[in-house]
C-alpha positions as CSV (number, residue, x, y, z in Angstrom):
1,X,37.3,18.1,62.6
2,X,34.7,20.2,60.7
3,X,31.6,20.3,60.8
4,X,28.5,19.4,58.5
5,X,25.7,22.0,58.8
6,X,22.3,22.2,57.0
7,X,20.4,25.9,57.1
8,X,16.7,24.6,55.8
9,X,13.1,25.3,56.8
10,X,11.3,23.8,59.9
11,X,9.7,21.1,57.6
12,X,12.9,19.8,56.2
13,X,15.0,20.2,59.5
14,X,13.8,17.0,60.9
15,X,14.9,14.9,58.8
16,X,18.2,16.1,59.2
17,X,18.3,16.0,62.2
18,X,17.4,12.2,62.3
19,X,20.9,11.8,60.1
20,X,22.8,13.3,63.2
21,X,23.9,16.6,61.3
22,X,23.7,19.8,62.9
23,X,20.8,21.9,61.7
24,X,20.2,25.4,61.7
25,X,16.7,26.4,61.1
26,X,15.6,29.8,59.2
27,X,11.9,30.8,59.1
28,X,12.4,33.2,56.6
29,X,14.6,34.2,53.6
30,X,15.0,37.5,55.7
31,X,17.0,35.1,58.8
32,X,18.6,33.2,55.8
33,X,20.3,36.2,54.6
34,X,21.7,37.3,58.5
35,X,23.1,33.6,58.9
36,X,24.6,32.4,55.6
37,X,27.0,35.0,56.1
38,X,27.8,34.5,59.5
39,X,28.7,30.4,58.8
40,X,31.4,31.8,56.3
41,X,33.2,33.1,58.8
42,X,32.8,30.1,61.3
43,X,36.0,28.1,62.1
44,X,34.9,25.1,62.6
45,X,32.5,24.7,60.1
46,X,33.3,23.0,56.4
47,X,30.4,22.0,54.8
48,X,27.3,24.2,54.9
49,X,24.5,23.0,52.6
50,X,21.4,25.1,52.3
51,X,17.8,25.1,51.0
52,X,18.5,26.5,46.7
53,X,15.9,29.4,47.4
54,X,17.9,30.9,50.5
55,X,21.1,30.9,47.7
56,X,19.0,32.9,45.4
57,X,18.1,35.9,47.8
58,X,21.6,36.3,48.9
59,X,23.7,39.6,47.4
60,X,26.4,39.3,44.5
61,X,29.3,40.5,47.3
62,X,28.2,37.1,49.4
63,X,27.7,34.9,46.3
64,X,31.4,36.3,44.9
65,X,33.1,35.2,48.4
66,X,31.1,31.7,48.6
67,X,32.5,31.4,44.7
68,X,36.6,32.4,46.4
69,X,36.1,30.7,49.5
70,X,37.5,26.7,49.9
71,X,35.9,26.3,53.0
72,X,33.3,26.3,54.0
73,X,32.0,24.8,51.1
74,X,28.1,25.4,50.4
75,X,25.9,23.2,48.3
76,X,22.5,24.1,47.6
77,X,20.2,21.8,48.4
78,X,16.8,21.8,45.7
79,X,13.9,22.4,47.2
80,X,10.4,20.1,46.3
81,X,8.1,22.8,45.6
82,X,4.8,22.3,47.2
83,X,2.0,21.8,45.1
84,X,4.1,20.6,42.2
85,X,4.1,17.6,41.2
86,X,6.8,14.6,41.8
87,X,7.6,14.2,38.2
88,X,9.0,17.9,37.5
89,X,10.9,17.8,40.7
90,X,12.7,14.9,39.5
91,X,12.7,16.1,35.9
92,X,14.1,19.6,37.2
93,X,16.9,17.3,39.2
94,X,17.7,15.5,35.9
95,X,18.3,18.7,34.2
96,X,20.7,20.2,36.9
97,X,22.8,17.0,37.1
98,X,23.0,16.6,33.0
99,X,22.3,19.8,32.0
100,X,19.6,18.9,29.3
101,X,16.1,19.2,30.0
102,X,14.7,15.6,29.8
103,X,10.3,15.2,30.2
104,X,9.5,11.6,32.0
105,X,6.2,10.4,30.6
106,X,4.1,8.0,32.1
């Protein structure tokens, strides 16, 4: 059976953890770049979902084999910026699921 791993900051990790999935945690986008690449090539894993700002700093040649690649399969997780507020998180999660950018008004 594969297995279900999450790459995320030490703020988010617990959480995960809590679930039961197996957690890998980066303190820097630096460390994110070294380990994304390494769980592609991992056996045993299938599903690697990862913070959305540790996809952006990775290079085209990684981002071109995650694209060809069936497995593992990585899903970017979004990110809740800090300091902004709940309302354009959710709005920016609207727009990635339907595509349109919708403005929730109180």
């Amino acid at each position: 059976m594969y297995k279900f791993s999450v790459v995320t900051d030490p703020d988010t990790a617990a959480g995960f953890r809590l679930a039961g999935v197996d957690v890998i945690e980066v303190r820097s986008m630096d460390e994110a770049k070294k380990i994304i690449p390494e769980l592609l090539l991992r056996d045993d894993t299938g599903i690697v979902a990862l913070n959305e700002d540790y996809m952006q700093v990775l290079d085209d040649k990684i981002l071109a084999k995650i694209e060809k690649t069936y497995r593992p399969i990585i899903i970017p997780i979004p990110v809740r910026k800090r300091g902004g507020g709940g309302m354009s998180y959710i709005e920016r999660l609207l727009q990635r699921a339907i595509g349109y950018n919708i403005v929730v008004r109180r």
